[in-house]
C-alpha positions as CSV (number, residue, x, y, z in Angstrom):
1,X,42.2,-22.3,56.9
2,X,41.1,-24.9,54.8
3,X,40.3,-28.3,56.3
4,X,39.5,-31.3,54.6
5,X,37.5,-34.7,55.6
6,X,38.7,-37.3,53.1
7,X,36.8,-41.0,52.5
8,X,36.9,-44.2,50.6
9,X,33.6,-45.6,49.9
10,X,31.9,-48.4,47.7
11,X,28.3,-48.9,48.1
12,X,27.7,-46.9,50.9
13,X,24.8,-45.4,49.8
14,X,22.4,-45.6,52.8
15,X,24.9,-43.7,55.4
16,X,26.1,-40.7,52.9
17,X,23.6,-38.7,54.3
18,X,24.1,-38.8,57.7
19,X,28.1,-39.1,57.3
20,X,28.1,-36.0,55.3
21,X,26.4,-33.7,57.5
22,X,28.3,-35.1,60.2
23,X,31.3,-33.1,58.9
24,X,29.5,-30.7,57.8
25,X,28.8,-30.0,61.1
26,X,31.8,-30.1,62.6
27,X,32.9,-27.4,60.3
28,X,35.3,-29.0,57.7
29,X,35.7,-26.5,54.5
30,X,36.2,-29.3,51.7
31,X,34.7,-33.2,51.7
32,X,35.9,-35.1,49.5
33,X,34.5,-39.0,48.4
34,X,36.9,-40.9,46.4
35,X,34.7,-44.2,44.8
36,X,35.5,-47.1,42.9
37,X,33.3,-49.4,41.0
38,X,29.9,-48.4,42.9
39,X,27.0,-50.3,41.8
40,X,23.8,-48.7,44.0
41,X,23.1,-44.9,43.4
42,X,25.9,-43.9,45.8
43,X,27.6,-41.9,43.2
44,X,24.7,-40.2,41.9
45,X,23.9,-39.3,45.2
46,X,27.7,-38.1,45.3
47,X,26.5,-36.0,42.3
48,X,23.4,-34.5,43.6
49,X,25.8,-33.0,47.1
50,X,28.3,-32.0,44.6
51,X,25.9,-29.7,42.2
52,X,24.7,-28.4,45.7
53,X,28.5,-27.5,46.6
54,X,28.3,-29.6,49.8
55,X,31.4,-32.0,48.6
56,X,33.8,-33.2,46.0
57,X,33.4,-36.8,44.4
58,X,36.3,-38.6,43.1
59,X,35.7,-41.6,40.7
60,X,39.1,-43.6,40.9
61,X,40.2,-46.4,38.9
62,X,41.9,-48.6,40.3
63,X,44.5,-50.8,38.5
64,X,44.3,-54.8,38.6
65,X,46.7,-55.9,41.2
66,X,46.7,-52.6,43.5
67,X,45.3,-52.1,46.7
68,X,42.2,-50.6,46.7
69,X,42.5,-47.8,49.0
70,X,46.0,-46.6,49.1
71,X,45.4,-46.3,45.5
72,X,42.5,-44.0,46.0
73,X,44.2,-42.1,48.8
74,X,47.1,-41.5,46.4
75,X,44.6,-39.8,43.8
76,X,43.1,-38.4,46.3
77,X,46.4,-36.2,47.4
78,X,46.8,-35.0,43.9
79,X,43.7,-33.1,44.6
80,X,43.5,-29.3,45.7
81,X,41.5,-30.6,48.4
82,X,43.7,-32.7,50.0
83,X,47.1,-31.0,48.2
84,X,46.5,-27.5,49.6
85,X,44.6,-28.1,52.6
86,X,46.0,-26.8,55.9
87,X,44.9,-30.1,57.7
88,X,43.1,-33.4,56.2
89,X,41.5,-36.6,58.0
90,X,40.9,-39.6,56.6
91,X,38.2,-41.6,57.5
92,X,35.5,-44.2,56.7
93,X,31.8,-44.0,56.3
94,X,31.3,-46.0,59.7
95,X,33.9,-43.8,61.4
96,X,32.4,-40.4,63.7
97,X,34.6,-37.5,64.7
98,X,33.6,-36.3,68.1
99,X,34.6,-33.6,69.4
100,X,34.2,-32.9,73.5
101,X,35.4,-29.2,74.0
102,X,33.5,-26.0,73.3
103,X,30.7,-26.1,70.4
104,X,32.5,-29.3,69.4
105,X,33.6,-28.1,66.1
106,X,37.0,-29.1,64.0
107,X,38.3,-25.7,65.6
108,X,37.8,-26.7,68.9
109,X,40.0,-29.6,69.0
110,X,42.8,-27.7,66.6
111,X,43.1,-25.1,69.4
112,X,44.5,-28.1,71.9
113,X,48.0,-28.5,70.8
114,X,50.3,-25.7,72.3
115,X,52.8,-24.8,69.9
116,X,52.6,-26.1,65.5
117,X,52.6,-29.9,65.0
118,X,52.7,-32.9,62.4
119,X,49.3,-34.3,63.1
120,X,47.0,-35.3,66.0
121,X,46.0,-39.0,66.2
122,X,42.4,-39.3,68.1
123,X,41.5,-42.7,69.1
124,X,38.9,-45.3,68.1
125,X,35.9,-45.7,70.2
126,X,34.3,-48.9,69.0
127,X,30.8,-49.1,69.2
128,X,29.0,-52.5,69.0
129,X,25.7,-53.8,67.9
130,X,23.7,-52.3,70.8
131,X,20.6,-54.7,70.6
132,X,20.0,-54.2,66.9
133,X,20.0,-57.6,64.7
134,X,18.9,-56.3,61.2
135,X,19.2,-52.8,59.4
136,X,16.9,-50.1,58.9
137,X,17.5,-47.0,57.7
138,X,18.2,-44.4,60.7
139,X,21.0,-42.8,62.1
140,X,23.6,-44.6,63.4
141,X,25.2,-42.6,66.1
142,X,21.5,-42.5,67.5
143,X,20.8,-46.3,67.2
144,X,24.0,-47.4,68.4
145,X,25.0,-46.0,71.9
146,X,27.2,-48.9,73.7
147,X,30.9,-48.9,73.1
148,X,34.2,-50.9,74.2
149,X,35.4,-50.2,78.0
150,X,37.6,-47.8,78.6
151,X,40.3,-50.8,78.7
152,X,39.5,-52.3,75.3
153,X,43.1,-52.7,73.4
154,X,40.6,-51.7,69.9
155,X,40.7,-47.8,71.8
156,X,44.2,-47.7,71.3
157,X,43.7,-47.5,67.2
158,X,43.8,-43.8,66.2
159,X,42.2,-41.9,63.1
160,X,44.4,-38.6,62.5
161,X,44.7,-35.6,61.6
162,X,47.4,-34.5,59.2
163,X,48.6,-30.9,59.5
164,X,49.9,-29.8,55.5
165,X,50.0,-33.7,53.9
166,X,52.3,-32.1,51.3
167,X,54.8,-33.0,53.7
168,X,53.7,-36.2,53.0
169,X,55.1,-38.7,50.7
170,X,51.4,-40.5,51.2
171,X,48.7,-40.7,52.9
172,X,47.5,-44.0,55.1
173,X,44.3,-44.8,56.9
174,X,45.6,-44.3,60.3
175,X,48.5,-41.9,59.1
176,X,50.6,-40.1,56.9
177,X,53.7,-41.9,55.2
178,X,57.0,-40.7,54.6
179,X,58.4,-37.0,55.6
180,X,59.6,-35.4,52.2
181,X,61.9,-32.7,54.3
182,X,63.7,-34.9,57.3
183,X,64.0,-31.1,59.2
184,X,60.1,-31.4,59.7
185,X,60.8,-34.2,61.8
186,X,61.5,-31.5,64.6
187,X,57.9,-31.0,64.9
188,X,55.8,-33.4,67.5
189,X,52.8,-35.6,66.8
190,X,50.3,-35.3,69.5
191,X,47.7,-37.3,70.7
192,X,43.7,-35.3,71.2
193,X,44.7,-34.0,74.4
194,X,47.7,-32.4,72.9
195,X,50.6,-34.5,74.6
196,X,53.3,-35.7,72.9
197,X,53.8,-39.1,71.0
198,X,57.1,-40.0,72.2
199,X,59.5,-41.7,69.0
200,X,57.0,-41.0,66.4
201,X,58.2,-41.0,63.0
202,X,56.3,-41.9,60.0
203,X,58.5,-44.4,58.7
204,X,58.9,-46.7,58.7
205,X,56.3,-48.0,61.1
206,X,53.6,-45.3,60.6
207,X,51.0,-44.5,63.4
208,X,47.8,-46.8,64.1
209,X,48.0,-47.1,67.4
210,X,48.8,-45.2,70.7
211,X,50.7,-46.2,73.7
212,X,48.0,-46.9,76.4
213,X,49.2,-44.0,78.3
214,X,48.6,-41.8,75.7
215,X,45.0,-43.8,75.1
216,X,42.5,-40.8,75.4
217,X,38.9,-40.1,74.8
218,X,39.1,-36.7,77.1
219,X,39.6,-34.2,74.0
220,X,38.2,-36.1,71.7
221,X,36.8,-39.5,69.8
222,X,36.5,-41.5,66.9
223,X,33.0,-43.3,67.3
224,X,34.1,-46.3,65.1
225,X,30.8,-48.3,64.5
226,X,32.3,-51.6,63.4
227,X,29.5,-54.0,62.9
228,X,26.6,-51.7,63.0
229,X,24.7,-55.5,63.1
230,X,24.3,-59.2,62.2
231,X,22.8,-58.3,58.7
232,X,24.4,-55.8,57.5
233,X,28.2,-57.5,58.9
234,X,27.0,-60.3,56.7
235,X,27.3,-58.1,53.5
236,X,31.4,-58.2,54.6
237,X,31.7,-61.7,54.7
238,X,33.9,-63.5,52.1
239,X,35.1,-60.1,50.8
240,X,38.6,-58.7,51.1
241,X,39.1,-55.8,53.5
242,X,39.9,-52.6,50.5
243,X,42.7,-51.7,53.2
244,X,44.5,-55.1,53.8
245,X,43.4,-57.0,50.7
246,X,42.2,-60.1,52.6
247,X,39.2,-61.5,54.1
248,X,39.1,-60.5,57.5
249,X,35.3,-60.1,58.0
250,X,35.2,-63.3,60.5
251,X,32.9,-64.4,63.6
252,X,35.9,-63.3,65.3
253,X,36.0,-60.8,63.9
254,X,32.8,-59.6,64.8
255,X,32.8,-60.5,68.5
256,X,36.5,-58.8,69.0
257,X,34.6,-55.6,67.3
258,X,30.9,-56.3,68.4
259,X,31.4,-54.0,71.9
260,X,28.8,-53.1,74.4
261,X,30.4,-52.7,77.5
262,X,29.6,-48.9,78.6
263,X,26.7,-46.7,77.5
264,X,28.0,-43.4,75.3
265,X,25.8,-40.8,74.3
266,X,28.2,-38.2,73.4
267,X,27.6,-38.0,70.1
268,X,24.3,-36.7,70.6
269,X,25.7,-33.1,72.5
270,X,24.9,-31.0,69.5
271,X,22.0,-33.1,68.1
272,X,19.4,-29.9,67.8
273,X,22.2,-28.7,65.2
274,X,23.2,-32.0,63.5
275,X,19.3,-32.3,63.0
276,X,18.5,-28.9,61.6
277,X,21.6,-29.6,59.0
278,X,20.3,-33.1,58.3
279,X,16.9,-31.5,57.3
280,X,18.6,-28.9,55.2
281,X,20.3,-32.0,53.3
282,X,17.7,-33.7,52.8
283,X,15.7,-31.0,50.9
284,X,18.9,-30.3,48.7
285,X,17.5,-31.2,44.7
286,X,17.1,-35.3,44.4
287,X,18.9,-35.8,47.4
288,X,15.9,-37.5,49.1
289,X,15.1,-39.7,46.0
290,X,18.6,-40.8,45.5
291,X,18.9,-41.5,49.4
292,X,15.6,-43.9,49.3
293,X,16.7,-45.3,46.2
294,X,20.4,-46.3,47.8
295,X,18.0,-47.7,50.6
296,X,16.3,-49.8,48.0
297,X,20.0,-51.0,47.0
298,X,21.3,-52.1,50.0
299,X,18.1,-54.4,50.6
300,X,18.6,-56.0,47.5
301,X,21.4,-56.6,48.5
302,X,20.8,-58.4,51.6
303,X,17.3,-60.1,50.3
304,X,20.2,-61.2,47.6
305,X,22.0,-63.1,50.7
306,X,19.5,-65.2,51.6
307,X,17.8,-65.7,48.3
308,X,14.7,-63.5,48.6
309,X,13.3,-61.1,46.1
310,X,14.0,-57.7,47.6
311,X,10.2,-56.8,46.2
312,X,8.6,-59.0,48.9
313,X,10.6,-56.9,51.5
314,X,8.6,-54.6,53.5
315,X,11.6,-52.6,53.7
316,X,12.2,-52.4,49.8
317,X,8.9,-51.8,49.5
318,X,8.9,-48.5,52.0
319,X,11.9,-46.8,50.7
320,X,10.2,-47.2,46.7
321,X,7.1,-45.3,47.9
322,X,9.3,-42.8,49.3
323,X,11.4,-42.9,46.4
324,X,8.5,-41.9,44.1
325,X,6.8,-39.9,46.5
């Protein structure tokens, strides 16, 4: 069976790492990084996973006027990776695939549905800032442990898993788009827990959001860590969203997605194995340089918000010595 985690990123240097051996982990066959227009190491970094066989990068163009990432999903889906994969999930680098069921592996959660499906839609689990007010580099399903209330309307948004998107016209962030064969429509969409999605149909109102009945973090979660903090939220605003094309990065914004309400550890069930993998990346060749030097990126890029010289940063200064080390 191949399986395939797919992901839009620009600049994400700092959390390739960790996102990475996350799915890893959780046992996908085929990552695969689509980029656009990076300027920190992120794509060398990209390079260094890819020469060790850990991923696939995918440098995309993307045309003046187009959205951003249905353009890079769309090149994306001409790829073996995504083209002949038996199941694909799109995600961001700030979104977590958790897993509750046996060793909390990809297999785990394929094994709920009870007869062949579309797709599985697994719902958000927003996490907020959880006490932390700048960034440093660490992992963030470890810093950030407080997430939205079981109630929270923002658990109702779903990540999913597409069974064979070559029944797919396209792909979308939440969801596929478009049935190419109108008898596949005889199979169900489920939810984690395997139940139903009553009326689903992927057009032309495609899935991004579950009924609250079928709201469920039982099977299975996507921790969603929105705002990760004040600093680093501040990088967002006055930019347009790649998926919607406008600025959206508000104060609202980031109290709507800023949630603290319950503690959640679950993320941390396997963390003996995430760790020993996370080692194991880290020695790959240059993958530590290139990680330190990302670092070293994204704090010139802050120190660039407020006016500072990233070089008077003890932060900067850390992840150079490291760099070189």
């Amino acid at each position: 069976m191949r399986s395939t985690v797919l992901a839009s990123m620009r600049n994400e240097g700092p959390f390739l790492v960790e996102w990475v051996t996350w799915y890893r982990r959780l046992g996908f066959t085929d990552i695969l990084v689509v980029t656009n227009d990076c300027t920190d190491h992120s794509p060398q970094l990209l390079a260094a996973f890819q020469a060790a066989g850990w991923l696939t990068q995918l440098d995309a163009t993307i045309p003046e006027g187009r959205r951003i990432t249905p353009t890079k999903l769309a090149a994306a889906k001409r790829l073996p990776q995504v083209a002949g994969a038996d199941w694909v999930f799109t995600c961001d680098v700030d979104e977590f695939l958790v897993i509750h069921p046996g060793d909390g592996t990809l297999a785990d959660l394929l094994a709920i549905p009870a007869r062949p499906v579309l797709g599985i839609s697994v719902n958000w689990r927003p996490f907020g800032a959880d006490g932390q007010t700048a960034w440093q580099d660490g992992l963030v399903h470890r810093m950030h442990r407080r997430a939205a209330a079981p109630g929270n309307a923002l658990n109702r948004w779903v990540k999913s898993m597409v069974h064979e998107p070559r029944r797919f016209r396209a792909l979308g962030e939440h969801g596929p788009v478009g049935l190419i064969h109108p008898e596949d429509a005889a199979l169900p969409w489920v939810n984690a827990d395997g139940a139903p999605v009553p009326g689903w149909a992927p057009e032309p109102n495609r899935i991004r959001t579950l009924p609250p009945a079928l709201t469920s973090h039982a099977t299975a979660q996507v921790n969603h860590y929105m705002v990760r903090n004040p600093e680093s939220f501040a990088l967002k605003r006055g930019t347009l969203s790649p998926v919607a094309g406008k600025d959206r990065y508000t104060d609202d914004y980031y109290a709507r997605c800023d949630r603290n309400e319950v503690h959640d550890d679950s993320a941390l069930r396997h963390a003996a194995a995430f760790d020993a993998l996370h080692a194991e990346a880290m020695a790959l060749p240059n993958v530590a340089r290139l990680h330190h030097l990302c670092c070293m990126d994204y704090v010139a890029r802050l120190a660039a918000l407020t006016g500072r010289a990233p070089q008077d940063d003890p932060r900067w200064q850390a992840h150079r010595a490291l760099a070189e080390a």
